[in-house]
Backbone as CSV, one residue per row, in Angstrom:
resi,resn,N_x,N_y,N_z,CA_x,CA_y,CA_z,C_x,C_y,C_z
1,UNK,0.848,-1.176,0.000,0.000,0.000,0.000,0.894,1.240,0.000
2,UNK,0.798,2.152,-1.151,1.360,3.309,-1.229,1.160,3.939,0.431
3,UNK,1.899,5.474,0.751,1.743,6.206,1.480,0.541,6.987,1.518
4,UNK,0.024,7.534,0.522,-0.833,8.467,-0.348,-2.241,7.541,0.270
5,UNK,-2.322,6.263,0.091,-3.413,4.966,0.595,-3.662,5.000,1.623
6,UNK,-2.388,4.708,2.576,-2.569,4.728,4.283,-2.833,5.864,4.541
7,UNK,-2.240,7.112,4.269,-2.943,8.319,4.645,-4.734,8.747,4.463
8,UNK,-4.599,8.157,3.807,-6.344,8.217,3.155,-7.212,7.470,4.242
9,UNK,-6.582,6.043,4.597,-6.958,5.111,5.191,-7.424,5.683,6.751
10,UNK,-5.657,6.135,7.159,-6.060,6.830,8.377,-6.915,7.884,7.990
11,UNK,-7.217,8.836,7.322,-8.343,9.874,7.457,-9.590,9.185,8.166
12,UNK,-9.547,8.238,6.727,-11.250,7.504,6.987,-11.533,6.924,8.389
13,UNK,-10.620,6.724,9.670,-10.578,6.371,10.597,-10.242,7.516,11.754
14,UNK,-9.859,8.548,11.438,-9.669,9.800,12.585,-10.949,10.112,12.972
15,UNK,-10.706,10.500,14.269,-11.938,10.758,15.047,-11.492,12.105,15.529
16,UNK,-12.308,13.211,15.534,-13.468,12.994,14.865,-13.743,12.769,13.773
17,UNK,-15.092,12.226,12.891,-14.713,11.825,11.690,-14.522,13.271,10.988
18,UNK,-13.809,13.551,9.535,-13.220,13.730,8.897,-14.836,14.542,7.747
19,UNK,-14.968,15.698,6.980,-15.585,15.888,5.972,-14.789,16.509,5.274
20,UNK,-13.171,16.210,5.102,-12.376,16.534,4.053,-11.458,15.673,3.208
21,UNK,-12.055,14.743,2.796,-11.733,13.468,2.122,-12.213,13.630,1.173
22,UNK,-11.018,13.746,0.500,-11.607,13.729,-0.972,-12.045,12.460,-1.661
23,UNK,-13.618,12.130,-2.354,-14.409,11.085,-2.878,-12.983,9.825,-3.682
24,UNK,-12.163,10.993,-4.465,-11.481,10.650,-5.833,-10.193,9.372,-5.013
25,UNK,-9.906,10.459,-3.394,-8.849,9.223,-3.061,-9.519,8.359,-2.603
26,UNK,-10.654,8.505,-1.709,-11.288,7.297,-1.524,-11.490,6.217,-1.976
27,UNK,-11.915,6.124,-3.379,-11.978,5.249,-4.452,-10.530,4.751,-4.685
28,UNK,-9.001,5.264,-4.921,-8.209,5.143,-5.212,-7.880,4.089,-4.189
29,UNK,-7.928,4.212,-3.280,-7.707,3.184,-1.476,-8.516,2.556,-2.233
30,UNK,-10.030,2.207,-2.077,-10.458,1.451,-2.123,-9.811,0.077,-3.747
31,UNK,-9.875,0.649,-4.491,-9.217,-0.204,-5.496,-7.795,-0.639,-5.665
32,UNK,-6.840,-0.134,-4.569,-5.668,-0.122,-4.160,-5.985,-2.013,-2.824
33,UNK,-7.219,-1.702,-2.548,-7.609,-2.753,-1.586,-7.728,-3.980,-2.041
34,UNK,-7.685,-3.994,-3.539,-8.524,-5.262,-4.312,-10.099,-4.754,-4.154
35,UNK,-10.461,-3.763,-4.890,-12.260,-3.471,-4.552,-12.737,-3.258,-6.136
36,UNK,-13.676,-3.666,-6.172,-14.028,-3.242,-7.804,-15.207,-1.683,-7.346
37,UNK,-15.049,-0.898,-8.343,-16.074,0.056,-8.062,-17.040,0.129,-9.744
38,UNK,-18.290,0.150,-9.048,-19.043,-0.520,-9.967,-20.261,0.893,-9.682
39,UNK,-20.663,1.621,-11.339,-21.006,2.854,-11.475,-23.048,2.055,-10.833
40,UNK,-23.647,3.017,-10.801,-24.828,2.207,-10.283,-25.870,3.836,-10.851
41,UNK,-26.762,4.276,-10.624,-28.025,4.965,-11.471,-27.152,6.182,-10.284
42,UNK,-27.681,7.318,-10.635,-27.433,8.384,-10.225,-25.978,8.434,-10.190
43,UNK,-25.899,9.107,-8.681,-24.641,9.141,-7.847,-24.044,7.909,-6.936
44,UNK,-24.890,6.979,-7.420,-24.813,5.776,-6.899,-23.253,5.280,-7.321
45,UNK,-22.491,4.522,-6.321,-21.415,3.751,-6.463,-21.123,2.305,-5.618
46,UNK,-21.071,1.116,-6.089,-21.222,-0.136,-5.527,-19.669,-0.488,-5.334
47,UNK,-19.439,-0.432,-4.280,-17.958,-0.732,-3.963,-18.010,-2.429,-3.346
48,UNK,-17.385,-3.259,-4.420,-17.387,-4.976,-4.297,-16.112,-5.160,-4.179
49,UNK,-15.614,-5.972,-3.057,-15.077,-6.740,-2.667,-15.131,-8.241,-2.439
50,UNK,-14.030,-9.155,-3.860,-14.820,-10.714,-3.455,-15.202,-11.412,-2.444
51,UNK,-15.907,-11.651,-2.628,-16.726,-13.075,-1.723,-17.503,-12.050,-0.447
52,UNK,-18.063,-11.048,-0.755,-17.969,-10.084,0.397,-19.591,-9.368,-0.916
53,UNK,-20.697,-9.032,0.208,-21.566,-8.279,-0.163,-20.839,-6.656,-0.201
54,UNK,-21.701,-6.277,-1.760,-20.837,-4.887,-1.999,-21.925,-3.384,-1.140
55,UNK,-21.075,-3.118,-0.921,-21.728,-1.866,0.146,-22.202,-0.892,-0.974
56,UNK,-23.005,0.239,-1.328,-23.119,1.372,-2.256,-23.532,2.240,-1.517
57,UNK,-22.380,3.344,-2.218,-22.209,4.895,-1.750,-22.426,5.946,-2.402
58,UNK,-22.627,7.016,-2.364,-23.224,8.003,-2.948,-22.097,8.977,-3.159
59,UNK,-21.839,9.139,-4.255,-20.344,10.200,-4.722,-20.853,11.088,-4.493
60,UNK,-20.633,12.348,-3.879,-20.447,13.619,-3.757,-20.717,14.804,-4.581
61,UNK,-21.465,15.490,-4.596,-21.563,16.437,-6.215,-21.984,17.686,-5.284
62,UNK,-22.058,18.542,-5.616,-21.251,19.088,-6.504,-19.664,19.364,-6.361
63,UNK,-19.367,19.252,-4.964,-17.885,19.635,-4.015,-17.387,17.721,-4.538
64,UNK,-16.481,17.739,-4.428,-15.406,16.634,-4.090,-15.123,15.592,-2.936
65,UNK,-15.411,16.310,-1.836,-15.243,15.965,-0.561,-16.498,15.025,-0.190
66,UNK,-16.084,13.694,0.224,-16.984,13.031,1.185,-17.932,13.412,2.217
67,UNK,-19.016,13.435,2.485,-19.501,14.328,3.836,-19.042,13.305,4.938
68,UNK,-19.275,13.634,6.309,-19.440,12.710,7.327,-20.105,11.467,7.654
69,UNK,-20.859,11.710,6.795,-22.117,10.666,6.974,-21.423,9.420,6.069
70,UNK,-20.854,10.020,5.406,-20.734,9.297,4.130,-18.885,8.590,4.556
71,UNK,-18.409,9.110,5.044,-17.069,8.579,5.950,-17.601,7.287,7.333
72,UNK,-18.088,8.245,7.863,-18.283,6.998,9.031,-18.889,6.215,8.383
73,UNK,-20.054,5.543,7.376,-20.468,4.532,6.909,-19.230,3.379,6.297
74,UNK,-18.616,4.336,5.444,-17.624,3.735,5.006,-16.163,3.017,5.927
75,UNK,-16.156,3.948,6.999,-15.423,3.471,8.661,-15.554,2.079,9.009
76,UNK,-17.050,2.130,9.307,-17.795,0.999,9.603,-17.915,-0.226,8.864
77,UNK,-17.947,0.060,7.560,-17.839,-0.800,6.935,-16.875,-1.615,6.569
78,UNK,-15.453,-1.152,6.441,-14.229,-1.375,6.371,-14.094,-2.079,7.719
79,UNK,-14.336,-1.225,9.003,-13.457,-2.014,10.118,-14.229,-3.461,10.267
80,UNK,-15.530,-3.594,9.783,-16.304,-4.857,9.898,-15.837,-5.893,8.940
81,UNK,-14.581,-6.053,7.922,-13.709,-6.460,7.183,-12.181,-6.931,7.314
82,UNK,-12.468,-6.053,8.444,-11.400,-5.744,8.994,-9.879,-5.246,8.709
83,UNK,-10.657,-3.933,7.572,-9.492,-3.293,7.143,-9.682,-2.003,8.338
84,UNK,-8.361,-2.086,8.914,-8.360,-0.647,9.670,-6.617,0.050,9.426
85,UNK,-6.527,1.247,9.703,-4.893,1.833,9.377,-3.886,0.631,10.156
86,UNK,-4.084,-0.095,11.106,-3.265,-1.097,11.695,-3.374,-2.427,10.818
87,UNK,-4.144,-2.645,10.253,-4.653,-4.235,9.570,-5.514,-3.937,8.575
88,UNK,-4.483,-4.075,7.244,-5.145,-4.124,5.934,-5.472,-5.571,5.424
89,UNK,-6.500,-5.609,4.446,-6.971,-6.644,4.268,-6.147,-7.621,2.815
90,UNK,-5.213,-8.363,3.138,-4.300,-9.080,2.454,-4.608,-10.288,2.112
């Protein structure tokens, strides 16, 4: 995992959570993870990971930045995978 990844990683995990994450690295981590990102109707985005039900998230428009809501889901979801900045999923 690049530097640029774990930094991202830890964002998505600082507490408090974080509404300056940018959507674009998010995705970048996430496919850096082994994740497929899969486009879905709207702003819809289906982030799949094999053998693993795919979570879908809502990209950001008009700003760049992730909101909060939209971080801690993604927090949660990850650490229940048990990818966290200490233990990536290998």
């Amino acid at each position: 995992m690049r530097a640029k990844h774990r930094k991202t990683l830890e964002a998505i995990f600082a507490h408090p959570v974080r509404a300056n994450i940018k959507w674009r690295d998010i995705e970048t981590l996430l496919k850096a993870l082994g994740a497929e990102i899969e486009e879905r109707k709207g702003s819809r985005v289906a982030v799949i990971f094999p053998d693993r039900h795919p979570a879908v998230f809502h990209r950001p428009h008009p700003g760049p930045n992730a909101d909060k809501g939209a971080v801690a889901a993604l927090r949660d979801w990850l650490a229940g995978m048990g990818i966290t900045p200490r233990k990536e999923r290998t």
